[in-house]
C-alpha positions as CSV (number, residue, x, y, z in Angstrom):
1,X,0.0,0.0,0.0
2,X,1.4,3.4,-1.2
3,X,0.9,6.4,1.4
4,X,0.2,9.4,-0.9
5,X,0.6,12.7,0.8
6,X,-1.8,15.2,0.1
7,X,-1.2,18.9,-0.1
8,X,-4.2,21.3,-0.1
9,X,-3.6,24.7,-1.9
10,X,-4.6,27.2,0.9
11,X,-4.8,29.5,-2.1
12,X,-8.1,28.2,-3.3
13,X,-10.1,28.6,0.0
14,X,-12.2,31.1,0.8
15,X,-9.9,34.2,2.5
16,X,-12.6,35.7,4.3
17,X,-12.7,32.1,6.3
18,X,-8.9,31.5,5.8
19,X,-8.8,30.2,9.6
20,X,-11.8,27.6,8.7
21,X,-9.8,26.9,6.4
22,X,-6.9,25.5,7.9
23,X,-8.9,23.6,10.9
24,X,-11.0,21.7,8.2
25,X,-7.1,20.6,6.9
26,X,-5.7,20.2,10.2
27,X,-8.3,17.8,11.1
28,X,-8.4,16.5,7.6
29,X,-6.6,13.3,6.5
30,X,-3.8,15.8,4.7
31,X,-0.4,15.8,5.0
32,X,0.6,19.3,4.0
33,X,-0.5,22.4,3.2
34,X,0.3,23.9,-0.1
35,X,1.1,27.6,0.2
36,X,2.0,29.2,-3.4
37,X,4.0,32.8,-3.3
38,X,3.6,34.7,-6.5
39,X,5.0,38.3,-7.2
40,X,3.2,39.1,-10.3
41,X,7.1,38.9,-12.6
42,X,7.7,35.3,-12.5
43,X,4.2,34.5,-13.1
44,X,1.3,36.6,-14.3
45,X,-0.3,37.2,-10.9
46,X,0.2,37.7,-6.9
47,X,-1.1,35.9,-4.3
48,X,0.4,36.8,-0.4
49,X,3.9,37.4,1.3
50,X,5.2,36.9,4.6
51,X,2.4,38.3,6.6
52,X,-0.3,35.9,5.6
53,X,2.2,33.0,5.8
54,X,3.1,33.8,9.2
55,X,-0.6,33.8,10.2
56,X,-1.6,30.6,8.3
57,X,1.5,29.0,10.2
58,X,0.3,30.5,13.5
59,X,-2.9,28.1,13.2
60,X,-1.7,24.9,10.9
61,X,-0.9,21.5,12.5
62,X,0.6,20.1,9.6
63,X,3.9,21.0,7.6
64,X,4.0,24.1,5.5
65,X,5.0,23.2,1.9
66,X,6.1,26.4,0.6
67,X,6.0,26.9,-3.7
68,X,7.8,30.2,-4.5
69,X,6.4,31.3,-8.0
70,X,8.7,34.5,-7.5
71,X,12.3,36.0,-9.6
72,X,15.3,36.2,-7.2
73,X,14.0,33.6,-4.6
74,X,17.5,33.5,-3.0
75,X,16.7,37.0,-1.5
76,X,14.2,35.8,0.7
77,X,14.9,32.4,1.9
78,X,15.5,33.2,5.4
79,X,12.4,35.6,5.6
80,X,10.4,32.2,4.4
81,X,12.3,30.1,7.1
82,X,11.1,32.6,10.0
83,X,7.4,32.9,8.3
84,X,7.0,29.3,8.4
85,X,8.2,27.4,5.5
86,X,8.8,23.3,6.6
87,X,9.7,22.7,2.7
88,X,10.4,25.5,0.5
89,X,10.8,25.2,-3.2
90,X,11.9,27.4,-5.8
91,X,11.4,27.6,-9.9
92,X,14.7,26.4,-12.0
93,X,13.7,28.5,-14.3
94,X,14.3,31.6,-11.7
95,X,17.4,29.9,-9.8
96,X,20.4,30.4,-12.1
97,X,22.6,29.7,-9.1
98,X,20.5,26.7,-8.0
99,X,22.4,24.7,-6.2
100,X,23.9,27.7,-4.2
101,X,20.1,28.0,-3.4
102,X,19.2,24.4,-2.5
103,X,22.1,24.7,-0.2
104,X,20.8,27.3,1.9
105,X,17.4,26.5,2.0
106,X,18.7,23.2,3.4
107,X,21.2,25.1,6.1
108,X,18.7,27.0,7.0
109,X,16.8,23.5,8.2
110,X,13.9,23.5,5.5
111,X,13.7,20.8,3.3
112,X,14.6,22.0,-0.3
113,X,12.3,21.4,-3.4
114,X,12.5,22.7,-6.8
115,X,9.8,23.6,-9.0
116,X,9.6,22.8,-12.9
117,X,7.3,24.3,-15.4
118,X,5.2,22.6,-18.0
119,X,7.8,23.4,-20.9
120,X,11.1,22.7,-19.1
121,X,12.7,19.5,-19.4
122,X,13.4,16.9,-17.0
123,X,16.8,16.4,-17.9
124,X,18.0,19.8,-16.4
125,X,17.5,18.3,-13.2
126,X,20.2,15.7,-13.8
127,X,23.1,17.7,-11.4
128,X,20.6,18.7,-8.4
129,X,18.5,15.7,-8.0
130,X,20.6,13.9,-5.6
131,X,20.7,17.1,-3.7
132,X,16.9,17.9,-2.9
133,X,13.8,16.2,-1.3
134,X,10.9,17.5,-3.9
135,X,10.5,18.0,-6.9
136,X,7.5,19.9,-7.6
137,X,6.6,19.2,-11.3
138,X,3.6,21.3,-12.8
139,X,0.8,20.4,-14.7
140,X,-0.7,23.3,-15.3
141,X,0.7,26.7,-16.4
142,X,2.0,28.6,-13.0
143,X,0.2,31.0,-11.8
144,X,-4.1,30.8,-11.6
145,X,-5.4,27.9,-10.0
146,X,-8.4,25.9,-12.1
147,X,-6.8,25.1,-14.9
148,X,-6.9,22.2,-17.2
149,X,-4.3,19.1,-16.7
150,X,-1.8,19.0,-19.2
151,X,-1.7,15.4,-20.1
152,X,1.9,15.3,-21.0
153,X,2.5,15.1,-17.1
154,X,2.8,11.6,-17.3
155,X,5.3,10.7,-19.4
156,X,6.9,13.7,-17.6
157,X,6.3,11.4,-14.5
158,X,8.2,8.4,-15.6
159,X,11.2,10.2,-16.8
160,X,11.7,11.8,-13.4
161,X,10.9,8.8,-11.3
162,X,13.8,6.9,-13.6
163,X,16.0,10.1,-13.0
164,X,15.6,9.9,-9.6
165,X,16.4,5.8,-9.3
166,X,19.3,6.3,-11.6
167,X,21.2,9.2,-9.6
168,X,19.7,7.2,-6.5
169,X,17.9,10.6,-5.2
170,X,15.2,10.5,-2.4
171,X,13.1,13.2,-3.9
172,X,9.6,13.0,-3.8
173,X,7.4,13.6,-7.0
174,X,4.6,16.2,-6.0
175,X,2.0,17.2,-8.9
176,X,0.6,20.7,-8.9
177,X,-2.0,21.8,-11.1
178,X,-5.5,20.4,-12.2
179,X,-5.5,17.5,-9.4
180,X,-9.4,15.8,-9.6
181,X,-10.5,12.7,-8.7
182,X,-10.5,11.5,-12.2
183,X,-6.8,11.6,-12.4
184,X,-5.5,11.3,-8.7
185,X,-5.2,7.1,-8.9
186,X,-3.2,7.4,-12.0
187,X,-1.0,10.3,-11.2
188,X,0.1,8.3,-8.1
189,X,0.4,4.5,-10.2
190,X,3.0,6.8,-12.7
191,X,5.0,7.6,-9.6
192,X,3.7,10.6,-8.4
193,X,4.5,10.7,-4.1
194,X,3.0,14.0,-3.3
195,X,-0.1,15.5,-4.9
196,X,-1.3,19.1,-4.4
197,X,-5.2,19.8,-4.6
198,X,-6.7,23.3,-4.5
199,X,-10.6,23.6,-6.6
200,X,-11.2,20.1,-6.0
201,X,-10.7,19.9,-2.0
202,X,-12.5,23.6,-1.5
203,X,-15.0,23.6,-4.0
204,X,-16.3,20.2,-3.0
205,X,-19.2,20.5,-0.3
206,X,-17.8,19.2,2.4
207,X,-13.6,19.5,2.2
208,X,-12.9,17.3,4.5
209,X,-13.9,14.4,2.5
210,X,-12.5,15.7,-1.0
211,X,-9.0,15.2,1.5
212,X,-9.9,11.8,2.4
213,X,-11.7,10.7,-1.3
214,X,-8.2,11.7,-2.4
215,X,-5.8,10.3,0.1
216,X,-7.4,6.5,0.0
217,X,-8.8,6.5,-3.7
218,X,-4.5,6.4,-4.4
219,X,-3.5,3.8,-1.5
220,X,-3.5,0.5,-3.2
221,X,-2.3,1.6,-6.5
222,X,1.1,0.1,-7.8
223,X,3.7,1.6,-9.5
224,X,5.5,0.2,-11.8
């Protein structure tokens, strides 16, 4: 039996009840919750900064995965570490001194991820995979939440996962982006470890659930 983890995008609930929000997870069957940081450069939007992370860290029982979707993320690492951030990971395509990066994130005692768009290829993670505990690979376009899965992800999927066994990494697979129950069993037979779920766990009627539908639809599938 496969233990997926399950990351809900605090981003998609309802701000006005943010702190709702965060008890229905901490109570929930999840194992994380998703926080994404955007500065309106890197991607086309913003979302929150250290203020709002602080707060949501003040109430949240479980570990704080942290998905900067910002340029120059190396500027801010510590600020993340003192707002909250349990695992913090940053784009490759905004890290040109990545490893430099990984390195602190890790001294600073977060665990270090690194996030890869839809369009960037899995081989550039060949000299930093040994090096990092996440890979956060997106299936959507970074940067609004709803979008539709880009079905690509897959084969995306099984390169990584035989990346990761040939440079004999520990890095987890987490999938961002379009995340339903439709999908969820398969993403985790293709090797996905991690899966991040934002419309589907707070538009569903009752949350809670979604978290659970989620968690133990993906238990018993193999991988091959």
């Amino acid at each position: 039996m496969k233990n997926t983890l399950i990351a809900p995008s605090i981003l998609s609930s309802d701000f006005g009840k943010v702190y709702e929000s965060i008890e229905i997870i901490n109570k929930s069957d999840a194992d994380w919750i998703h926080c994404d940081v955007m500065d309106g450069r890197f991607v086309p939007n913003i979302s929150f900064g250290f203020p709002i992370l602080s707060a949501v860290k003040r109430a949240a029982k479980k570990p704080l995965d942290v998905h900067l979707m910002i340029l120059e993320p190396e500027n801010y690492l510590a600020d993340f570490k003192k707002a909250g951030a349990d695992i913090l990971s940053v784009h490759i395509e905004a890290s040109p001194h990545l490893h430099r990066t990984v390195s602190a994130i890790r001294a600073l005692g977060m665990s270090p991820g690194v996030a890869i768009n839809p369009h960037t290829s899995i081989d550039l993670l060949y000299e930093i995979i040994a090096d990092i505990d996440l890979v956060c690979l997106m299936s959507v376009n970074p940067g609004f939440g709803g979008q539709k899965f880009i079905e690509n992800t897959y084969s995306k999927i099984d390169r990584l996962k035989n990346l990761i066994i040939s440079r004999n990494s520990k890095a987890k697979i987490e999938i961002d982006g379009g995340v339903d129950f439709n999908n969820s069993a398969k993403l985790v037979n293709a090797g996905a470890d991690v899966l991040v779920a934002g419309n589907t766990v707070f538009g569903a009627a009752n949350p809670g659930e979604a978290i659970t539908k989620l968690k133990f639809s993906t238990a018993y599938t193999t991988t091959t």
